[in-house]
N, CA, C and O atoms as a GROMACS GRO file, in nm:
protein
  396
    1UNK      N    1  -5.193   0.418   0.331
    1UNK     CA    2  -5.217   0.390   0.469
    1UNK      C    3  -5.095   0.323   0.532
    1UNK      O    4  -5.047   0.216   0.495
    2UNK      N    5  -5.051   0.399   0.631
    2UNK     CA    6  -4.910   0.347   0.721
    2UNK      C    7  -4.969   0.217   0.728
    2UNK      O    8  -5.088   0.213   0.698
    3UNK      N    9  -4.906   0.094   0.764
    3UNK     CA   10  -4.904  -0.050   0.864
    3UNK      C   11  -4.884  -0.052   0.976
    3UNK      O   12  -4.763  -0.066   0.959
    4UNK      N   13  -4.888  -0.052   1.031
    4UNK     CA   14  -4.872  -0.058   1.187
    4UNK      C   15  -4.839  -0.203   1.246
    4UNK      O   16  -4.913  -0.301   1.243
    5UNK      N   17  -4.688  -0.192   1.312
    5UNK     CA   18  -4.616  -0.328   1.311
    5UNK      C   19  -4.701  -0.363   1.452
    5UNK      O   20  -4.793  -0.296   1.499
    6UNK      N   21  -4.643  -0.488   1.506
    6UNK     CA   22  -4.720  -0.556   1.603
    6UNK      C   23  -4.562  -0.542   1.724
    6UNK      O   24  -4.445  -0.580   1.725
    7UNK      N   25  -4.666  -0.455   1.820
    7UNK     CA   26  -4.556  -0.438   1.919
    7UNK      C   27  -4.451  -0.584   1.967
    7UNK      O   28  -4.483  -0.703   1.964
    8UNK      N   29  -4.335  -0.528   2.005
    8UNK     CA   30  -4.258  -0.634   2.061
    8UNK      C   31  -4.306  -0.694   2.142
    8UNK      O   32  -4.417  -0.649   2.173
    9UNK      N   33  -4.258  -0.824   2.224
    9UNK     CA   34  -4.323  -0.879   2.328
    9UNK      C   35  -4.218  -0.813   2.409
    9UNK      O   36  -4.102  -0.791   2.376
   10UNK      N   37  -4.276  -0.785   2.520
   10UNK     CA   38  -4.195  -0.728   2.674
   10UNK      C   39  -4.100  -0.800   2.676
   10UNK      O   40  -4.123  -0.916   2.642
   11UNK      N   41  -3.945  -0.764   2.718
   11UNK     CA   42  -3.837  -0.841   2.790
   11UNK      C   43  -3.833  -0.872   2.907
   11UNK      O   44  -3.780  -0.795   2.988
   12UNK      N   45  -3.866  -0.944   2.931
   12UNK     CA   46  -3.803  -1.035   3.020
   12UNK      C   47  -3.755  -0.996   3.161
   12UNK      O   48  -3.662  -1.069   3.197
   13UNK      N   49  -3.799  -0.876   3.279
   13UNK     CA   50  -3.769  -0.880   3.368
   13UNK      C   51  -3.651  -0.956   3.436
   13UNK      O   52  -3.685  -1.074   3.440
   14UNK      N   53  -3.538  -0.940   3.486
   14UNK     CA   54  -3.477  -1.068   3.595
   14UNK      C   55  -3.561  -1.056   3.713
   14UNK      O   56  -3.645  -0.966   3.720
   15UNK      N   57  -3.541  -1.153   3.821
   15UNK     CA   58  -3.628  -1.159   3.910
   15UNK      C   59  -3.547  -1.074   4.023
   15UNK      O   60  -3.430  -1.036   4.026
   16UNK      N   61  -3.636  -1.060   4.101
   16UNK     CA   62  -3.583  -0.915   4.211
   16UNK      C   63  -3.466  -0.978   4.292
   16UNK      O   64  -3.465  -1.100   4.306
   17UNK      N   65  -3.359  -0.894   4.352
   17UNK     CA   66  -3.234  -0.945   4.436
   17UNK      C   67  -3.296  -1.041   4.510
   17UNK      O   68  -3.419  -1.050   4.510
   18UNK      N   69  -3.225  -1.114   4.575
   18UNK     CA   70  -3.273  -1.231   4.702
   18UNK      C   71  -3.194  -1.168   4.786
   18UNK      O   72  -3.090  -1.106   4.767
   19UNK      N   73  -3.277  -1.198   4.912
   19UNK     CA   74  -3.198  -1.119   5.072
   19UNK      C   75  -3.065  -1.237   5.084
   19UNK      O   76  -2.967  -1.192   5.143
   20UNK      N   77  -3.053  -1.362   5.041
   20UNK     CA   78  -2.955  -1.461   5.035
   20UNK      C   79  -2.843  -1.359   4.970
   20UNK      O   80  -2.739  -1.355   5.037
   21UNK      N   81  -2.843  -1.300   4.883
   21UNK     CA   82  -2.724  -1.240   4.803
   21UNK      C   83  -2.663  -1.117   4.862
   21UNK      O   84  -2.550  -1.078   4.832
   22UNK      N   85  -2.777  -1.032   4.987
   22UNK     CA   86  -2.729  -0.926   5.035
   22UNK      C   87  -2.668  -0.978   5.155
   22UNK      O   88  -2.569  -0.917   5.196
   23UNK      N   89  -2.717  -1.100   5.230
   23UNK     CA   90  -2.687  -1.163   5.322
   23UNK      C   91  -2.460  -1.183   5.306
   23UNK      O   92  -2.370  -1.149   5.383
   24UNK      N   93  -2.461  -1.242   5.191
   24UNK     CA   94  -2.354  -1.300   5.134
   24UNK      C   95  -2.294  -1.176   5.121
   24UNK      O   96  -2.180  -1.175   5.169
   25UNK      N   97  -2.333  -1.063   5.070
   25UNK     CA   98  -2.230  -0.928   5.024
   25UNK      C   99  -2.164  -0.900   5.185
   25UNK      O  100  -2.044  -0.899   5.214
   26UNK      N  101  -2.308  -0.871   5.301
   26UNK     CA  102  -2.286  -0.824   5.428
   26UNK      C  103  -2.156  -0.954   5.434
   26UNK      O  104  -2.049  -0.895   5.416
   27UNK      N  105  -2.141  -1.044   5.446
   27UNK     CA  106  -2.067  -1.164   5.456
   27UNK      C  107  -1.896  -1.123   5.376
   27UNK      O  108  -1.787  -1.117   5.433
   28UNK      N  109  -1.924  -1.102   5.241
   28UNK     CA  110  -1.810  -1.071   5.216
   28UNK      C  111  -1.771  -0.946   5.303
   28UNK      O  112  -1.655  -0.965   5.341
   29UNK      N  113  -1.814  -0.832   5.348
   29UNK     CA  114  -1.787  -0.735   5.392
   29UNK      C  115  -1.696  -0.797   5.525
   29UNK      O  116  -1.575  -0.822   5.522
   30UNK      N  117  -1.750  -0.807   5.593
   30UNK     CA  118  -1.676  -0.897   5.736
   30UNK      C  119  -1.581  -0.979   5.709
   30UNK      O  120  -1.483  -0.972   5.783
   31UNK      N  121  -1.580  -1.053   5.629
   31UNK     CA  122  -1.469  -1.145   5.554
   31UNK      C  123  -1.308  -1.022   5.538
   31UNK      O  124  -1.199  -1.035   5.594
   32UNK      N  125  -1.346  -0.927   5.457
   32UNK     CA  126  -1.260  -0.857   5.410
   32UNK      C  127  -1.198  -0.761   5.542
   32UNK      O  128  -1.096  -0.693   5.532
   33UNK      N  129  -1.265  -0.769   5.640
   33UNK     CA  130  -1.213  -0.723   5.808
   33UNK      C  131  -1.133  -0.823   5.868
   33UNK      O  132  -1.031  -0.808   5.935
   34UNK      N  133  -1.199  -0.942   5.831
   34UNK     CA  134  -1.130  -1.030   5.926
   34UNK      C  135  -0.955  -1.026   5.849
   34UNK      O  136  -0.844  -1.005   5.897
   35UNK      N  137  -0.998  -1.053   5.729
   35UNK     CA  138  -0.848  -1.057   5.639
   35UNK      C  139  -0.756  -1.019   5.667
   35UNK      O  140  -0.640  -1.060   5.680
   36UNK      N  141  -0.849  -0.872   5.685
   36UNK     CA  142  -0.720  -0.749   5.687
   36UNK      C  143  -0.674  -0.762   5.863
   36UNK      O  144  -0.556  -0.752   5.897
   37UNK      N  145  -0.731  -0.774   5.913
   37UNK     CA  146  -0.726  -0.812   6.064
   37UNK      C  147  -0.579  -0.938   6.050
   37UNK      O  148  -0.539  -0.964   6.164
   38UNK      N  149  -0.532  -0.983   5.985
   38UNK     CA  150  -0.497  -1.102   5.999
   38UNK      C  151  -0.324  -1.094   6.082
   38UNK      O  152  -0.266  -1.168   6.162
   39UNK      N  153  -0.292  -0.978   6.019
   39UNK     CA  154  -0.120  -0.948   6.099
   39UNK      C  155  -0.166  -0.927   6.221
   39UNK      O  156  -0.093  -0.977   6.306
   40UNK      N  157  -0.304  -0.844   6.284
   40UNK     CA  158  -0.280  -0.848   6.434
   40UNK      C  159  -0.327  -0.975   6.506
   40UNK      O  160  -0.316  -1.001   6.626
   41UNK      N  161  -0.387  -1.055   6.398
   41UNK     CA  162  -0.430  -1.181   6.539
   41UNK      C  163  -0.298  -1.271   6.474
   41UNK      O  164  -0.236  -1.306   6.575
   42UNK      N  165  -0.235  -1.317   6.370
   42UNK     CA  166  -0.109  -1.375   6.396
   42UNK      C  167   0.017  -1.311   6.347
   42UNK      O  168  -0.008  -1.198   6.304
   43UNK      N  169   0.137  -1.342   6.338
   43UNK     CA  170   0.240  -1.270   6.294
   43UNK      C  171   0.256  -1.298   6.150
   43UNK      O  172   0.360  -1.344   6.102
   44UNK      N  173   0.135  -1.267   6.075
   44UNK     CA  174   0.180  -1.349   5.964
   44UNK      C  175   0.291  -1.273   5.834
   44UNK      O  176   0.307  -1.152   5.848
   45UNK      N  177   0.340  -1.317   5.753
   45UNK     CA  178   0.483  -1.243   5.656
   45UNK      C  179   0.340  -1.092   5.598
   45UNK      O  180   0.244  -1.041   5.656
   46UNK      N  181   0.392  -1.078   5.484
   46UNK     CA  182   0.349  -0.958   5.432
   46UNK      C  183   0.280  -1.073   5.285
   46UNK      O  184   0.166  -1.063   5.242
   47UNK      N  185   0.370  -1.161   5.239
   47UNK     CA  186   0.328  -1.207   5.160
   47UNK      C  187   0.150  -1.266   5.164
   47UNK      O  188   0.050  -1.243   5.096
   48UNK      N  189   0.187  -1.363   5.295
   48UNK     CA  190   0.066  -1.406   5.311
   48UNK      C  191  -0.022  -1.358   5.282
   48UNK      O  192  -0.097  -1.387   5.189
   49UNK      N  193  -0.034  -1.226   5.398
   49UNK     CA  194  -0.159  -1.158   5.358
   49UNK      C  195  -0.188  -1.069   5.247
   49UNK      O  196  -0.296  -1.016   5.219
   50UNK      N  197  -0.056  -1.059   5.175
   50UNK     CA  198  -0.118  -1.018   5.014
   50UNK      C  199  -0.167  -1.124   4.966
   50UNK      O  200  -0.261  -1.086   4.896
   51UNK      N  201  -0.156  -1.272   4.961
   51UNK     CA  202  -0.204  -1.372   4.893
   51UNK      C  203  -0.371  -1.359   4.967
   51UNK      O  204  -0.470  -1.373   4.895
   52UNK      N  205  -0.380  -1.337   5.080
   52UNK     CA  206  -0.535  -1.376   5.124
   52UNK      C  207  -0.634  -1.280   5.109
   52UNK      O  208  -0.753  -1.305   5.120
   53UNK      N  209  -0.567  -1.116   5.070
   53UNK     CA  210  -0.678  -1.032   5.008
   53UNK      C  211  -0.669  -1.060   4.849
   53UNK      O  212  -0.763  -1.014   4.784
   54UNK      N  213  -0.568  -1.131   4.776
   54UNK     CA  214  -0.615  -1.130   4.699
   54UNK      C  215  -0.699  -1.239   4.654
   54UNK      O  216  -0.771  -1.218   4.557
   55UNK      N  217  -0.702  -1.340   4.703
   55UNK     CA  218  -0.814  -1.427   4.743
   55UNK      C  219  -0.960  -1.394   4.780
   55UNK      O  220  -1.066  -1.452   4.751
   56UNK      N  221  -0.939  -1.307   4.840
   56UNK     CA  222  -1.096  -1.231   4.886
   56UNK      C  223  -1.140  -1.163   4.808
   56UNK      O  224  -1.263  -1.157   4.801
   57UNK      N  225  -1.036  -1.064   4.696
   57UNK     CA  226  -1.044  -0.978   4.577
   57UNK      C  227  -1.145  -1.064   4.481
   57UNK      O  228  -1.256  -1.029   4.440
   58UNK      N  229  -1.079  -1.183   4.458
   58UNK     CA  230  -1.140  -1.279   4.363
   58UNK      C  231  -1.283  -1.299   4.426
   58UNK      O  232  -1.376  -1.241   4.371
   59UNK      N  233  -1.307  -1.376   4.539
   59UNK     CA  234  -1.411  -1.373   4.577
   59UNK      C  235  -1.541  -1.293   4.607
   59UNK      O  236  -1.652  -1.336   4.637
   60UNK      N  237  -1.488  -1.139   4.586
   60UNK     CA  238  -1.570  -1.026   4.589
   60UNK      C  239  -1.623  -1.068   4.427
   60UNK      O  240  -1.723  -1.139   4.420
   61UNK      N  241  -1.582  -1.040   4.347
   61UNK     CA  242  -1.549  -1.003   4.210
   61UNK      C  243  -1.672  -1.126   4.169
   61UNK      O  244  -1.778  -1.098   4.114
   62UNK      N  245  -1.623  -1.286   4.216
   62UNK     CA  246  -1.731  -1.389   4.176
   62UNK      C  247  -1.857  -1.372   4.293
   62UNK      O  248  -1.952  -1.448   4.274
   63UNK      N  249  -1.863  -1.302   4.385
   63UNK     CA  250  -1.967  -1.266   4.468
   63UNK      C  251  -2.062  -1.150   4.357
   63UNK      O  252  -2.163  -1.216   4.334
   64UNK      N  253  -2.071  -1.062   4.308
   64UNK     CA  254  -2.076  -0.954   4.214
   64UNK      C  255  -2.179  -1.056   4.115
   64UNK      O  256  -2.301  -1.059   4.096
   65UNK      N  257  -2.069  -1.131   4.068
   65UNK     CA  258  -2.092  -1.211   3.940
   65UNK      C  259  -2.232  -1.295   3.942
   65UNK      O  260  -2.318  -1.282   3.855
   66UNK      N  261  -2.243  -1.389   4.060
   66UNK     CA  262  -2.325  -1.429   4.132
   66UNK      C  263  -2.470  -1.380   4.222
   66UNK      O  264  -2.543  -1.469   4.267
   67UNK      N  265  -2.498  -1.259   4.238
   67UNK     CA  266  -2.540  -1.189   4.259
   67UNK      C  267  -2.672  -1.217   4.251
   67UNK      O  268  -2.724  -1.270   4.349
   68UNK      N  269  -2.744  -1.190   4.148
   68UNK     CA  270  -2.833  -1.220   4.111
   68UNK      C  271  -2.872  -1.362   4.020
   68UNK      O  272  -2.992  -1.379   3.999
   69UNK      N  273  -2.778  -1.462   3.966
   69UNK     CA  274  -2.797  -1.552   3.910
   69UNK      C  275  -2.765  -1.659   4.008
   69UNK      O  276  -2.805  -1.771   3.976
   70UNK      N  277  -2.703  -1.648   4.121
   70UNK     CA  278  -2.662  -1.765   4.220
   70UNK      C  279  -2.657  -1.719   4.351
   70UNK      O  280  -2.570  -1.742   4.436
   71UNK      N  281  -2.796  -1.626   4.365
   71UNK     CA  282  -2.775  -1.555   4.552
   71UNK      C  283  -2.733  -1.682   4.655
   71UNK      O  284  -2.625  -1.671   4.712
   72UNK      N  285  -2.802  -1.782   4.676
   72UNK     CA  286  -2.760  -1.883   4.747
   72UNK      C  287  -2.599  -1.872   4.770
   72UNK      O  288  -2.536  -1.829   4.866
   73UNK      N  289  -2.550  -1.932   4.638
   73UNK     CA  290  -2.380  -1.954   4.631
   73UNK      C  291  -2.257  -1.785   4.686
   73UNK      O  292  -2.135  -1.794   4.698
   74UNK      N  293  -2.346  -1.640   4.710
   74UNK     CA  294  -2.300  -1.566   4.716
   74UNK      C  295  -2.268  -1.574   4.873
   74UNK      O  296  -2.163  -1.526   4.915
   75UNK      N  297  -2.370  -1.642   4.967
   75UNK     CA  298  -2.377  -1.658   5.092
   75UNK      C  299  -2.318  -1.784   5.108
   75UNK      O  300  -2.273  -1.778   5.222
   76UNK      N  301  -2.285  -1.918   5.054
   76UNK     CA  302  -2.210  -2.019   5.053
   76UNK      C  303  -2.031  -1.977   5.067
   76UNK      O  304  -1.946  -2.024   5.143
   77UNK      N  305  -2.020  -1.867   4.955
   77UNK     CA  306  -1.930  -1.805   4.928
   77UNK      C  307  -1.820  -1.770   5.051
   77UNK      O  308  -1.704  -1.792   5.085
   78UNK      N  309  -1.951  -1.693   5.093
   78UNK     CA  310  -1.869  -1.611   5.233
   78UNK      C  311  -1.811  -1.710   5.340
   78UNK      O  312  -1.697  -1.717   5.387
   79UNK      N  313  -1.930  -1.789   5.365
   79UNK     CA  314  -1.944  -1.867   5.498
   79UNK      C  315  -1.822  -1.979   5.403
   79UNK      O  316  -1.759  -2.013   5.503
   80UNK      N  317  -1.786  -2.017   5.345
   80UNK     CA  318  -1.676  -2.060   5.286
   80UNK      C  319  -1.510  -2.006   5.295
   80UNK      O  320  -1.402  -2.065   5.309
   81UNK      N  321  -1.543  -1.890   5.283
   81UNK     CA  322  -1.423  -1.766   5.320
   81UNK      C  323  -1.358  -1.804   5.441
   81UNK      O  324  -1.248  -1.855   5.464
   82UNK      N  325  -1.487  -1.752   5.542
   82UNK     CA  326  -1.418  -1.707   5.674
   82UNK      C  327  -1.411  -1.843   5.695
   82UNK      O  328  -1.348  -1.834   5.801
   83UNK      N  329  -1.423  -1.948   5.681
   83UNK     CA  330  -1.340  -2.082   5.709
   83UNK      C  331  -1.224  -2.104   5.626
   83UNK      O  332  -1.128  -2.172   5.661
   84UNK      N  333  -1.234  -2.057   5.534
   84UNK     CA  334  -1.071  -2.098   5.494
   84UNK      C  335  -0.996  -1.989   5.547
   84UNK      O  336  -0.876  -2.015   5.540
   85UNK      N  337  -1.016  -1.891   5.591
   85UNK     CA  338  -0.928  -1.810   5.661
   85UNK      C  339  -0.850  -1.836   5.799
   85UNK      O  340  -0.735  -1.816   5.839
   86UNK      N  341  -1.020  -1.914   5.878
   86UNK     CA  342  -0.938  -2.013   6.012
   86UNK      C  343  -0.834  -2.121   5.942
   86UNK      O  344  -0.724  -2.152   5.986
   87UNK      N  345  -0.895  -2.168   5.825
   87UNK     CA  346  -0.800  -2.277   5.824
   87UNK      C  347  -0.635  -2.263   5.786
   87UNK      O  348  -0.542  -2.337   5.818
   88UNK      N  349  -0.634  -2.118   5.690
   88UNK     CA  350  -0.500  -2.062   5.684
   88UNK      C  351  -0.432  -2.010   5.815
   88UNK      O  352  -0.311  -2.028   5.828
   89UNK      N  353  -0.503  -1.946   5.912
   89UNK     CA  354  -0.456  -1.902   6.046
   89UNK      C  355  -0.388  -1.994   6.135
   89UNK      O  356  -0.281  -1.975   6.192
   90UNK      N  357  -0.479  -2.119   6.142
   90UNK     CA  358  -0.461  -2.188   6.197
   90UNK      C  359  -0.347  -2.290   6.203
   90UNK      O  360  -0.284  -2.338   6.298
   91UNK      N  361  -0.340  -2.314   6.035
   91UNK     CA  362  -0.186  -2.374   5.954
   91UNK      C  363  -0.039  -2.316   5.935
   91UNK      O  364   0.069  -2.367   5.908
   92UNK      N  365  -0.091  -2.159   5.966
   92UNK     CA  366   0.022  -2.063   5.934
   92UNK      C  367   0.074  -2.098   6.093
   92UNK      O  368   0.182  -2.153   6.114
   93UNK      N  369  -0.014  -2.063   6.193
   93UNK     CA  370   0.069  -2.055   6.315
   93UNK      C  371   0.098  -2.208   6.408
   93UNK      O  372   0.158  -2.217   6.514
   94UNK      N  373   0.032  -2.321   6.327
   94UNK     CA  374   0.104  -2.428   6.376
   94UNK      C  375   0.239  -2.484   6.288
   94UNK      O  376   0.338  -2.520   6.352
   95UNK      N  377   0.240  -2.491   6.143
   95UNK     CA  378   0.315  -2.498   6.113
   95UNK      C  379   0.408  -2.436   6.043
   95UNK      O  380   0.506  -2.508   6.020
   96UNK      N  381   0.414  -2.306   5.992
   96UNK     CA  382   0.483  -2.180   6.002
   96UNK      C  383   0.523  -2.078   6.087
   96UNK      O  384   0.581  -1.973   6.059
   97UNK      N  385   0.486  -2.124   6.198
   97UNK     CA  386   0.580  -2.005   6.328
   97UNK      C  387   0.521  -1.913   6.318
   97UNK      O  388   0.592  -1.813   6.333
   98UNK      N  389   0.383  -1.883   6.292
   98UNK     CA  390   0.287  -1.712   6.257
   98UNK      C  391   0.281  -1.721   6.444
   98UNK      O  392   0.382  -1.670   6.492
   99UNK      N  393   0.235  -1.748   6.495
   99UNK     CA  394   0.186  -1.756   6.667
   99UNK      C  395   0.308  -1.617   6.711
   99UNK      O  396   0.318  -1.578   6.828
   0.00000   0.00000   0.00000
């Protein structure tokens, strides 16, 4: 007579996306406009704005990461972004001559 093992217990579902994390993606999305936007609202070098997409690169990448284990922080994320972006704009063209 076969044995018959005792089924596994079910794994473990993760819990469903949070609208906080799609909120934050839509967020990075606009982020990555404004970025690229950045030579026409100041004069800024070429360098710069390779340094600030790749800044946003990173931030996509830990947005991703975050996703589902830290939706909150994916939308912290963004709304974090587009302020440090004023605050680079703002520094470049007062005290770097970007204006």
């Amino acid at each position: 007579m076969p044995q018959h093992q005792s089924p596994q217990p079910a794994r473990e579902r993760p819990g469903d996306a949070s609208p906080w994390a799609f909120a934050g993606m839509i967020g990075l999305s606009a982020d990555f406009f404004l970025f690229a936007a950045t030579p026409t609202v100041v004069d800024a070098p070429w360098w710069a704005v390779g340094l600030l997409m790749l800044v946003w690169l990173v931030a996509l990448v830990q947005g991703c990461r975050w996703f589902v284990r830290r939706p909150v922080g994916v939308l912290v994320l963004s709304v974090a972004l587009a302020a440090g972006w004023f605050v680079v704009v703002l520094a470049g063209a007062r005290w770097l001559d970007w204006a």
